[in-house]
Each structure stands twice: as structure tokens, then as C-alpha cells.
C-alpha positions, 0 to 999 in steps of 0.5 A: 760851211766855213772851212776853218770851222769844219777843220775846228769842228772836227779837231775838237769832236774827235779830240784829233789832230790826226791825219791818215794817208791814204796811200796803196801799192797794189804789191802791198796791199792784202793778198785778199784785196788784190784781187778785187776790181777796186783794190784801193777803194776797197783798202781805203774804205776800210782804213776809213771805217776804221780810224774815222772817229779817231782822226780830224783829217784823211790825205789821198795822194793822188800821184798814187792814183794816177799811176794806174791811169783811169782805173786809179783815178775812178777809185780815187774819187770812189775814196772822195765820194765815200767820204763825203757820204759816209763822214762828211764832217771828216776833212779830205786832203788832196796831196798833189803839190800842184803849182804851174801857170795860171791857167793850167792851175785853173785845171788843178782847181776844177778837179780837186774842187769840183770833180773830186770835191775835197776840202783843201789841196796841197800846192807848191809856189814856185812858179811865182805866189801869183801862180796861184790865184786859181787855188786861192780865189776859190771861196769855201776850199783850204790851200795848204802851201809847200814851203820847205821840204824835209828832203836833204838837197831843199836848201835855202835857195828852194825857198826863196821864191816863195817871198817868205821865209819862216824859220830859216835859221841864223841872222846870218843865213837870212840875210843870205838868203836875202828873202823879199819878207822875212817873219820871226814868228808864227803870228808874223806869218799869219800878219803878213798872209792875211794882209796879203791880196791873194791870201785874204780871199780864201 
């Protein structure tokens, strides 16, 4: 299915815009779940079977993951496979901010597309928008790209290897910024995305 249409589909059969994280703390989960084998999976899952008709989206961030080393990630894709079975119409998310030289994106690629085999993937373009290639020549699958961040040290100058910024602020900070394109609109982002090489294949 084309992924803007399941994203669509799911929108508007759950009237949701809503996307639940899916990130445990062991220290924080329910005392009855730290004691299980798979102490995330099994909170996920029930957050799952909970919310699944009131959302369009779940986002596991895989930093949460990781950090228990295999035993995480297993559970992880546990989450994945879960999904995937159990709602299959429900969007996945993969938040792990990936963005690094092309061949090592193409590693990124094949585990959240192939081995955990989520719908989109969140991805930072600092190393250069060609960087990411990889994410963008994979047929079927949503990239989501971090633009700005809402932390108090992302300025401008964070964003300006992007080669688009959108919503800067005054004239006079734009022309600061100095940006390779600069958009005044929502529809002129879109414009200039799809009118790029890279974006057009997605």
C-alpha cells in the first residue's frame, strides 16, 4: 500500500491524529512488569491494545531500546512484529534520528525497514541532504526529517545545513541565516520537496 494512503486511512478511520510514544524505563514501569522476561514488550503491548483504535500512529524510540543491548532490541522488534500482526493498519514510527554517510545510512535502512520493518523513520540531515539517499530511495516507506529542534541551545545556525529553512522568523534573521533556499509557506516547502531529485522518489 502507498504510504500516504495508509497514513490517510488510518487518520480518518480513527478520526485521530494521534501518535503514542512507546518509550519504558524499566525503573518506571509497573512493579507487576519488571519482573517479566520481557518487561517492555509486555507494556507495550498493553498500551497497544489500549489506544490502538483511538490513534493514526505508534512511535517506539529505539535509543530506549538499545540501551538494554540485544535483550532490548529483541523486545523492540517483539513491539514491531506485534503491530504488524495485531493492527496492521496502524502507522509505526521509528524515532532513532539517523543521519550519517551514506553507507552507513544504508545499515539504518535495512534495520528499520527490513528487520524491524516499520512504516517511516525519523532521520537528521546534517551530514549534507545527500546523506540521505538510502532513506529516501526506499520505495513504500515515510521519512520524517529534523529540521529544528525545540531545545533552547538549536539556533539558527543548526539549521542551515539543511538547505531549507522554513519559518525562521524576521526578514532580517533570514537573510542572516543566509539559507541556500528559503520557502514562505507551507505549500512552498511542499513545491520545493517534491521538485527535489531525492525527495521525488519516495
Amino acid at each position: 500500500m502507498n504510504i500516504q494512503r495508509k497514513i490517510d486511512n488510518i487518520i480518518q478511520k480513527n478520526n485521530s491524529l494521534v501518535c503514542v510514544g512507546l518509550d519504558p524505563v524499566l525503573e518506571k514501569l509497573p512493579e507487576h512488569l519488571r519482573q517479566k522476561e520481557n518487561a517492555f514488550f509486555e507494556f507495550n503491548k498493553a498500551i497497544i491494545d489500549a489506544t490502538h483504535d483511538l490513534v493514526c500512529a505508534f512511535k517506539p524510540n529505539s535509543a530506549f531500546y538499545e540501551a538494554l543491548g540485544d535483550r532490548g532490541v529483541a523486545q523492540l522488534k517483539m513491539t514491531c512484529d506485534y503491530l504488524r500482526t495485531t493492527y496492521p493498519e496502524v502507522f509505526i514510527i521509528l524515532d532513532a534520528k539517523r543521519g550519517d554517510i551514506g553507507s552507513s545510512n544504508e545499515g539504518y535502512v535495512k534495520y528499520a525497514f527490513d528487520y524491524l520493518n516499520v512504516d517511516a523513520l525519523t532521520v537528521m540531515p546534517y551530514m549534507g541532504i545527500e546523506s540521505l539517499a538510502p532513506f529516501f530511495n526506499r520505495s513504500g516507506r515515510g521519512i520524517i526529517i529534523g529540521c529544528h529542534s525545540s531545545n533552547p541551545g538549536a539556533k539558527a545556525n543548526d539549521v542551515d545545513s539543511i538547505g531549507v529553512t522554513y519559518g525562521y522568523g524576521t526578514k532580517e534573521e533570514l537573510e542572516k541565516a543566509n539559507p541556500t533556499y528559503s520557502v514562505d509557506s507551507v505549500e512552498g516547502l511542499k513545491e520545493y520537496l517534491l521538485s527535489n531529485t531525492y525527495f521525488a522518489k519516495v
